[in-house]
C-alpha positions in Angstrom: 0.0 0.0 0.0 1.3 3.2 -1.2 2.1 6.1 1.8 0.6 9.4 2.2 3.9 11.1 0.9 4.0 8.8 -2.5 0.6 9.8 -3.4 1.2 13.4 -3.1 4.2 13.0 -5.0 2.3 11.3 -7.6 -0.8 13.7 -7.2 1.2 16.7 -7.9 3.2 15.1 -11.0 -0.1 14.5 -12.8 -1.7 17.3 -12.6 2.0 19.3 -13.6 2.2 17.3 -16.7 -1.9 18.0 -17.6 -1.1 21.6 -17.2 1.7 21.9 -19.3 0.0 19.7 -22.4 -3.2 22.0 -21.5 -1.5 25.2 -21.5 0.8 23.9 -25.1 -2.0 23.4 -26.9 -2.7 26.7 -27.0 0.3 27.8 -29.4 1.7 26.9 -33.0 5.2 26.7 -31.7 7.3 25.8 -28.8 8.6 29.7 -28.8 5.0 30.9 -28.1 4.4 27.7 -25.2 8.0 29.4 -23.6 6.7 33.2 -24.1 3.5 31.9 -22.4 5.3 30.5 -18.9 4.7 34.5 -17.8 1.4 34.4 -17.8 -1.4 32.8 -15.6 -3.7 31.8 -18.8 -3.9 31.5 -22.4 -6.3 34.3 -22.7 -4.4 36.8 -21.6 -1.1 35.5 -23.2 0.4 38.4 -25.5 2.8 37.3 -28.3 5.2 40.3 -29.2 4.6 41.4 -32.6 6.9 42.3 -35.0 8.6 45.3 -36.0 9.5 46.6 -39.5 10.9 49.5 -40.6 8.4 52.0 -41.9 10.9 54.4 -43.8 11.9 57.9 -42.1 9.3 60.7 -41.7 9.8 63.8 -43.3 9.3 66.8 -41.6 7.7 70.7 -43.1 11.0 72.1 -43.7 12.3 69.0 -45.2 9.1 68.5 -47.7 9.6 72.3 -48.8 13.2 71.5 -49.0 12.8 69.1 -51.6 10.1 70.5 -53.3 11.8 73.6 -54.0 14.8 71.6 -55.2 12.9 70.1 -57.5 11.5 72.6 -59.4 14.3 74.3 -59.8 15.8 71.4 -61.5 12.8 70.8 -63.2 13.3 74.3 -64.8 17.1 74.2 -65.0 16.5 71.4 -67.7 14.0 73.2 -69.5 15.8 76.2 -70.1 18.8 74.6 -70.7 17.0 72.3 -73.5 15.6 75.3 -74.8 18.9 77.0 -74.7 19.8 73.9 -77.2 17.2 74.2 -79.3 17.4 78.3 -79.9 21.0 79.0 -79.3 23.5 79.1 -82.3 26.6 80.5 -79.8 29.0 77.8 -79.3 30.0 78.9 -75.2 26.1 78.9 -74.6 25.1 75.5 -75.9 28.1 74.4 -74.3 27.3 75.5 -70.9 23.6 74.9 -71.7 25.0 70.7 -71.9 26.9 71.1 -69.1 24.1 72.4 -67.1 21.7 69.7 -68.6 23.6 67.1 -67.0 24.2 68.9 -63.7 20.5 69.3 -63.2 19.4 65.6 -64.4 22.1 64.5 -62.0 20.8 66.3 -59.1 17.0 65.3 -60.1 18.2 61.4 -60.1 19.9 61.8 -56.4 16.6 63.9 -55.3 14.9 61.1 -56.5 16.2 58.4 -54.9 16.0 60.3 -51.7 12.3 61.0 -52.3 11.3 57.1 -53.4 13.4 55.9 -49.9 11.4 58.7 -47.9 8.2 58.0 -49.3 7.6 61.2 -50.7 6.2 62.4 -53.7 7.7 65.2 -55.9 6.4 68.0 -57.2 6.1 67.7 -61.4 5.2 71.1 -62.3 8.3 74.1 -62.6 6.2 76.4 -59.8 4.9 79.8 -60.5 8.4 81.9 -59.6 10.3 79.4 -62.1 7.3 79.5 -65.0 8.3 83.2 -65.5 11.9 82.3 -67.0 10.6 79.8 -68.8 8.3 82.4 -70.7 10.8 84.8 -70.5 13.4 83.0 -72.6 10.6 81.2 -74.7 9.6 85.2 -76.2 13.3 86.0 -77.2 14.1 85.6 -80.7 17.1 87.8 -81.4 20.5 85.7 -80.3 22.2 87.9 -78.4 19.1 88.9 -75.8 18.2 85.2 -75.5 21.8 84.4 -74.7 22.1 87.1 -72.2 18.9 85.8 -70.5 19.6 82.3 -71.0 22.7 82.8 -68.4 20.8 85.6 -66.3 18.1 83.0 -65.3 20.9 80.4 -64.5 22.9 82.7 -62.2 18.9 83.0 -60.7 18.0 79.8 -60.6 21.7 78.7 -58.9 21.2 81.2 -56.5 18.2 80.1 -55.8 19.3 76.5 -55.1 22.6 77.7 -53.5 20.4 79.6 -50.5 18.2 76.3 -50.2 21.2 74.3 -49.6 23.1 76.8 -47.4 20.0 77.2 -45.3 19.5 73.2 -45.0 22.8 72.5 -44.3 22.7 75.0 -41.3 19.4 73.8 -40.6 18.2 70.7 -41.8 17.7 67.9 -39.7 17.7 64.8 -42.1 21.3 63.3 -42.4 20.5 61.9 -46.5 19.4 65.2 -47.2 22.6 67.2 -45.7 24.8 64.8 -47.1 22.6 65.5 -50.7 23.1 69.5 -50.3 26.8 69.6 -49.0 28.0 67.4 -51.7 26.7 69.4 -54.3 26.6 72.5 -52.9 30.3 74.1 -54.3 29.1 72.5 -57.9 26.5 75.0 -57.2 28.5 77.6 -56.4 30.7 77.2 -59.4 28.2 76.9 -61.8 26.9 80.0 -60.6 29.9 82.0 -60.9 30.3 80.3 -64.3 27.3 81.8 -65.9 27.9 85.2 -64.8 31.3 85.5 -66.0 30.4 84.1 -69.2 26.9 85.9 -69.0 29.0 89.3 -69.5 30.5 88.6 -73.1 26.0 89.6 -74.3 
């Protein structure tokens, strides 16, 4: 005849190993069963989800950062393709090529940036850059569409130089710096390049 201890022993054993089928049958896999040893019932048993990376959020002055940017790229290859089509001076259609692939350059790195921040840009020039656009379109005479041919891109470089000088001081996004400080002296060149050569109309 078993004792008194034996059959405690043996009491507490089964109803351990019902508990522990009970409780595993109510997960997939052994990770859940060992998540679930925290808690007191099945019910209130909370499986950590996952995490995945939703991409960076953009904030105001980063969205009218790159907005801006745009445009004015959008309207440095439009003038500059229209400086192709209209121009016969050699030193403008070759800065006009020059400037072509600057901008398109710019636009693909924008781009990029954009796509891996979820944002969309803008496809229109904006209203301040539609003005050169008509400007130079109205010019027939060489010489006066060459002079404002390299007027508008000292304007539209100085425009993109102050956007990148006040996002590099300012801006908070690290792909967005690193964007404007690498191209910021191309910029600056540029700009100095068509108003020396500007001067010669």
């Amino acid at each position: 005849m078993l004792s008194q201890k034996k059959l405690l022993y043996i009491g507490v054993a089964c109803i351990s190993s019902i508990s522990s089928v009970l409780i595993g049958s109510c997960f997939n896999s052994p990770t859940q069963f060992i998540l679930a040893q925290t808690n007191s019932a099945c019910g209130n048993t909370k499986i950590a989800p996952e995490t995945t990376n939703s991409g960076s959020s953009l904030s105001a002055p980063d969205k009218e950062f790159m907005t801006k940017v745009a445009r004015s790229n959008r309207i440095g290859i439009a003038t500059s393709d229209l400086a192709l089509q209209k121009s016969v001076n050699q030193t403008v259609t070759h800065f006009a090529k020059q400037m072509k692939r600057d901008y398109e350059d710019w636009k693909k790195q924008l781009e990029k940036i954009a796509r891996n921040k979820r944002f969309n840009l803008p496809k229109d020039f904006g209203p301040d850059n539609e003005s050169f656009l008509k400007t130079l379109k109205s010019l027939d005479d060489d010489k006066k569409f060459n002079r404002a041919y390299m007027r508008v891109q000292v304007q539209i470089h100085s425009n993109i130089q102050s956007e990148f000088q006040n996002y590099c001081q300012q801006g908070q996004d690290q792909a967005l710096k690193g964007f404007a400080e690498k191209i910021l002296p191309v910029v600056e060149k540029n700009r100095q390049d068509a108003g020396r050569k500007g001067k010669q109309f």
